[in-house]
N, C-alpha and C positions, 0 to 999 in steps of 0.2 A: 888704688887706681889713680894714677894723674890727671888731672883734669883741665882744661885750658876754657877757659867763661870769656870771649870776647863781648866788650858789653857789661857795664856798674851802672846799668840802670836800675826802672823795678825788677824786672824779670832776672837779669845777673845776679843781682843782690841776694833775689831770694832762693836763687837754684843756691850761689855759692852759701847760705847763710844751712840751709839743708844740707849740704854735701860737704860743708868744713870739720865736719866730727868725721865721717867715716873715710873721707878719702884724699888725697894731697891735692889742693884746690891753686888753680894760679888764676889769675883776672886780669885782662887789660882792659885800660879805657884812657881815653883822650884826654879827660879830664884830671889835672893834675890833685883838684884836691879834694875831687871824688877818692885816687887813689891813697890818698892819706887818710879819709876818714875809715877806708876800709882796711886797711895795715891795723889800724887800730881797733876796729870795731868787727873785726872776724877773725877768724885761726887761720888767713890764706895769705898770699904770696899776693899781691896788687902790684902791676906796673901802669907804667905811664908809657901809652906809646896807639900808632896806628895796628888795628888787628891784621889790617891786611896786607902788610908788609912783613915780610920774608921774616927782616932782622928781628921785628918787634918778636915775632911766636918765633924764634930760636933764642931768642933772649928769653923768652919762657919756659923755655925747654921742650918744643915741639918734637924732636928727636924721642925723648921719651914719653912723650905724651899717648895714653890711650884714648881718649877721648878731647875734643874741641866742641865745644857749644858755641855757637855765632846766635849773640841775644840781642842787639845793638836796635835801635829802633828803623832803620833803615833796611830793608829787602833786600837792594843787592848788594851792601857792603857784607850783609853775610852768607849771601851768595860766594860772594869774593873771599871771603874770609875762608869759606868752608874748600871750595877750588885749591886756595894756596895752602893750603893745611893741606888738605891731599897730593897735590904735587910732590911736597917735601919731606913726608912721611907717609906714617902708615894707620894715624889715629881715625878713629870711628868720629864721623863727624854729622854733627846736628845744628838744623839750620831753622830758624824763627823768621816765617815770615807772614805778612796779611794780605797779599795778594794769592787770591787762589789761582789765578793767571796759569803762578807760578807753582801751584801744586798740580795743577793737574798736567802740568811739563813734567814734573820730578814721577807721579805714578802713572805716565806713560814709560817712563823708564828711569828704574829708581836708583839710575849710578848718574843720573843727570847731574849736572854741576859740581860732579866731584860731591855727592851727600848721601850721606848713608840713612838720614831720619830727618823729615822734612815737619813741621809742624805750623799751624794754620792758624794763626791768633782768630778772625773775624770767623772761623767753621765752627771751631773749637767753642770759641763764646756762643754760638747760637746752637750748637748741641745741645749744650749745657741750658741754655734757657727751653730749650723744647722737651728737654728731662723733666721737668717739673712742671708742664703744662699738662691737666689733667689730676694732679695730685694734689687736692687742695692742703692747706701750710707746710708745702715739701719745702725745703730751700736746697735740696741737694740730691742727686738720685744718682746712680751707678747701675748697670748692669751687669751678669754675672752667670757663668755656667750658659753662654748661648743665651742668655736671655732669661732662662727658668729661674733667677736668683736674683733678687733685688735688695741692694742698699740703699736706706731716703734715710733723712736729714731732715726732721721735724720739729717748729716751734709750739710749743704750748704757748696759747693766749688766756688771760684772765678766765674767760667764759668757753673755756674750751670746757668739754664734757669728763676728760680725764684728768683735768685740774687737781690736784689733790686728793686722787685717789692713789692707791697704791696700784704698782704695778701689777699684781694678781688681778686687782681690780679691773685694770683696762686691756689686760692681757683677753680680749675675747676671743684669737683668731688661732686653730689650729697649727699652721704653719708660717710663726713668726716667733720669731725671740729677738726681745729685746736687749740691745748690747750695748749701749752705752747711754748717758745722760751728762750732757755736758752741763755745766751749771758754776757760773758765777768764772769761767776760765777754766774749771778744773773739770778733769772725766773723771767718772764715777760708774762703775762696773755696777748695774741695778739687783737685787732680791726682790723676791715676789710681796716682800714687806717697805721697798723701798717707795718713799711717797712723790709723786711728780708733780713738781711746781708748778705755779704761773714762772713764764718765763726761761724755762729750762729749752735745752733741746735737745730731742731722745731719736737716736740712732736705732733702728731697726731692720734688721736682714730676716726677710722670706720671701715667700713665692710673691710673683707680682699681684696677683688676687687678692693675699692678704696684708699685702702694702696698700695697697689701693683702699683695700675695706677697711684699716689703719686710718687712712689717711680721711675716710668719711666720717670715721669716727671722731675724728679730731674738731672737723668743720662741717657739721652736720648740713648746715644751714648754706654752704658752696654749693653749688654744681658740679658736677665730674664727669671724664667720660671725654669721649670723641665730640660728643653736641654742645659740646664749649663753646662760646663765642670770644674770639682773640681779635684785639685789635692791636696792630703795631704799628708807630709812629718812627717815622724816616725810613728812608728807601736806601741806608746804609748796605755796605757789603752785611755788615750782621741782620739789617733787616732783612735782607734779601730771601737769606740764607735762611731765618724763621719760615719766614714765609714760607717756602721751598721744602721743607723739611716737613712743617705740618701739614703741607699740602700732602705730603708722601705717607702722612698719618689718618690720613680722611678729613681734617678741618678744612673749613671752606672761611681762612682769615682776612679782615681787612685790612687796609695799607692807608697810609696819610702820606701823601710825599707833596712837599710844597713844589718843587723846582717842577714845570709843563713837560720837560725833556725827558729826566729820568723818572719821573710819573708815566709817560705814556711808552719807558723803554720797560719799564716793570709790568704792564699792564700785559707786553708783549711775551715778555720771560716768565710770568705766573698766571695761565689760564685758570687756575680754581681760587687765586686771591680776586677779591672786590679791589680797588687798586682805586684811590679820590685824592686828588689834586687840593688841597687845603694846607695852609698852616693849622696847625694843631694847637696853639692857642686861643685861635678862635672860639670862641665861648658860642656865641652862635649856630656857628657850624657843629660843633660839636651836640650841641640840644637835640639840631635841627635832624643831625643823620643817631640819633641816641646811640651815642659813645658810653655813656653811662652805666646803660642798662650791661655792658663786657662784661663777662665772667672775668677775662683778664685783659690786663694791656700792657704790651711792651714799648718799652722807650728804647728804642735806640740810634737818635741823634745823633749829632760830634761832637756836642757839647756838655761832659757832666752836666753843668749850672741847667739847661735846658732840660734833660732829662729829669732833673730833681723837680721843676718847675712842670713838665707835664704829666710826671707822677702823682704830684700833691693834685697838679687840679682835675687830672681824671678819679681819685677816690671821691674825690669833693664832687664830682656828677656821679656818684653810686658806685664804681666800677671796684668790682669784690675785690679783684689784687694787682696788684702794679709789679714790673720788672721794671726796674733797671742798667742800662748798659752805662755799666762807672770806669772810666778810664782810670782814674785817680785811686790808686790799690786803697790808700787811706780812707778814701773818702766812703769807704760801703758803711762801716757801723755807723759813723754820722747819718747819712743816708738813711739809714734802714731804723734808726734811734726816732726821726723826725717823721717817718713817716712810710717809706718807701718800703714796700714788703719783702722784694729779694732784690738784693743790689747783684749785678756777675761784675767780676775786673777782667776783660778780657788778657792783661796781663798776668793777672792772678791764675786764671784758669790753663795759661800756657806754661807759665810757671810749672804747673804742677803737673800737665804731662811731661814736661823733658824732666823734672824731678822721678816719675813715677816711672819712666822708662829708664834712666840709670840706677833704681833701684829695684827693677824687676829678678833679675837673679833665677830662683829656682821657681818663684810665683810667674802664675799665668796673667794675671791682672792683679792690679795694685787700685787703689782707691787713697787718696789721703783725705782725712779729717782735720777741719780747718789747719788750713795747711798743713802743720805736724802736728797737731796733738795726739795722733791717732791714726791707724794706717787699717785698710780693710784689705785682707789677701786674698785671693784663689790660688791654691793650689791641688797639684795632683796626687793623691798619700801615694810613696810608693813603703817597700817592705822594711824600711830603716826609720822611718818618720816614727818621732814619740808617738803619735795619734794609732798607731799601725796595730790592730789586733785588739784592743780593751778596749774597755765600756770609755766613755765622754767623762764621766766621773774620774775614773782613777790616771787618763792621759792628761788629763788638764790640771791635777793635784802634781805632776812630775814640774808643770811649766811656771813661770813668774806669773806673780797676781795680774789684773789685766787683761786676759785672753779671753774669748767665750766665741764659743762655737758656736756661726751663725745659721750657716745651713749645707747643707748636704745632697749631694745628688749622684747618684749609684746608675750605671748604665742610662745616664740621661731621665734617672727618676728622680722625681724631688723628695727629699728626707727630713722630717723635722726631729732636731735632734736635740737628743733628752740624754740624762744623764747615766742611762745602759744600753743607751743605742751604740754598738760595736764596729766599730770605721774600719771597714776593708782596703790593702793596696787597691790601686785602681779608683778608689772615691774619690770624688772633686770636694774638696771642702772649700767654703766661705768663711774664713777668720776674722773676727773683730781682736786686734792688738792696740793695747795704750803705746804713745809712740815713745815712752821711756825705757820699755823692754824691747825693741823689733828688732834689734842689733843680736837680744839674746834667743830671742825665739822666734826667728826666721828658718835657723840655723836646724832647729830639732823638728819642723815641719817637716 
């Protein structure tokens, strides 16, 4: 597939840096020696030029292109990018933008601007922080099968309870298997003899129940559950959007927004948030309304440097776990190294839907692990799929090392699956794949 990446920012960089093995990648951007360092430093085609000019995407070969990505940090230049891309062809076009304004234009009707797949940097980022509210040490969570199927993304700490034991050991929950452990960079496919570190992070697909009771296991000593108390700082579009979301969850959260205006237009827009007009570094004010005592709290300012700064000082008043909103893709392990419990990039996280939507294919949802090391699938078995007719044992000895079968659900039943459990066409399965083989075994699902 050809692929046209308007945009050698983060978000360009990392779609074209995912999609230069498997598909013919071309990039425009403005910047001339952007386009140099990328000629160099990927498998793709880099020009120099405006995206939303005619010449510049026929100089890239938009006649044959199937696909255009507009990544650019600006809204409506890829707006405009994705419009003149449709004009002049016939390429399937996705469009990155952060005003929801502008999405809820596009899914009142979704040939709006000439765009075939709109994607919401500021929705997307607070999804994804509301995935893991509830979970204590999740850092990542996916849902799957309608909901019945959960993938999280868990850190072991020093004094976690399954520190050093083996995974037989911490394995207590019916319906969960554990399928990966990532450690020191590398995945590692776990045995019921394999032992879990301080410091590791162990992937695990099952029902949400025994994620959840996973997830208590890990942090006994958290709170969990809907009776969370969240506090979130700045009345950003992504706080907005927490807010809004949890509210649709039963949390009753509070809000810190320093600016009178949009403090008292949030107050208006979120009847179940507490909604306080404060700067958030106020040491003070903070005692005063006990910010402390939060289960959790989300930073989401405009300012990295800020957010890192209200992170550190809300653990420092007690508060069990901090989020942060890291604009700076690099800056999250820094971040999360010093102090900060889960860093989100809301670049990172858009990234990885338009990655995860040009790599859907035969799967129904896609998941990726930190960014590629690792890809979690849903698909449908049909009568050709290796999985199709044999026990879990002898279809998963046919595939490359790296796979394990997460979970299963059969007429919308949840399945934990063991290795003579017999996968019929019609199963929805949950795949854990290392992302060295997915090219190979995508293909025999």
């Amino acid at each position: 597939m050809r692929v046209i990446i308007v945009g050698a920012g983060q978000v360009g960089s990392s779609i074209a840096a995912d999609l230069d093995s498997t598909h013919e990648v071309v990039i425009v951007d403005c910047d001339p020696e952007r386009v140099d360092e990328l000629n160099y430093s990927l498998d793709v085609l880099a020009i120099h030029g405006d995206g939303t000019s005619v010449d510049t995407l026929q100089e890239a070969g938009i006649e044959r292109a199937d696909m255009v990505i507009a990544s650019t940090d600006d809204d409506e230049t890829n707006i405009v990018v994705c419009a003149t891309a449709k004009a002049v062809s016939s390429a399937f076009t996705i469009a990155r933008v952060k005003n929801t304004e502008y999405l809820r234009t596009w899914q009142h009707s979704e040939k709006a601007f000439g765009i075939d797949f709109m994607v919401c940097t500021n929705l997307l980022a607070a999804e994804s922080i509301v995935r893991v509210v509830g979970l204590p040490a999740a850092r990542d969570v996916d849902p799957f099968a309608g909901g019945q199927v959960q993938m999280a993304e868990f850190e072991v700490e020093d004094e976690s309870p399954v520190a050093n034991q083996t995974v037989s050991e911490a394995d207590r929950f019916d319906s969960l298997t554990f399928a990966a452990i990532l450690r020191e960079g590398a995945v590692t496919i776990p045995r019921g003899d394999t032992v879990i570190r301080p410091g590791d992070r162990v992937v695990v697909i099952g029902s949400p129940q025994s994620v959840q009771g996973f997830a208590t296991t890990l942090s006994p000593d958290e709170s969990a559950g809907t009776a969370e108390e969240v506090v979130i700082v700045g009345g950003s579009e992504i706080g907005y959007h927490v807010a809004r979301l949890l509210e649709e969850r039963g949390f009753k959260p509070r809000l810190l927004e320093q600016d009178p205006d949009r403090a008292r237009e949030l107050a208006e827009q979120l009847p179940g948030t507490i909604v306080m007009e404060s700067d958030a570094t106020d040491i003070d004010f903070l005692e005063r309304e006990y910010i402390g005592d939060a289960d959790m709290l989300v930073s989401a300012l405009d300012s990295d440097e800020k957010n890192l700064l209200v992170s550190l000082l809300a653990a420092r008043l007690g508060v069990e776990r901090t989020v942060a909103v890291i604009d700076t893709t690099p800056y999250v392990d820094l971040f999360e190294a010093v102090g900060v419990d889960v860093g989100v990039s809301p670049r990172e996280v858009v990234a990885e839907e338009i990655t995860r939507f040009t790599r859907e294919g035969g799967a129904e949802n896609v998941a990726l692990i930190e960014s590629d090391k690792a890809e979690v699938l849903e698909i449908e078995v049909d009568e050709n799929s290796t999985l199709a007719g044999k026990p879990i044992r002898e279809s998963v000895a046919a595939l490359p090392e790296g796979v394990v079968i997460g979970a299963i659900t059969r007429r919308r039943e949840f399945i934990t699956p063991r290795g003579n459990t017999v996968i019929e066409p019609g199963d929805h399965v949950v795949v854990f794949v290392d992302g060295s083989v997915v090219g190979d075994v995508a293909p025999k699902l």
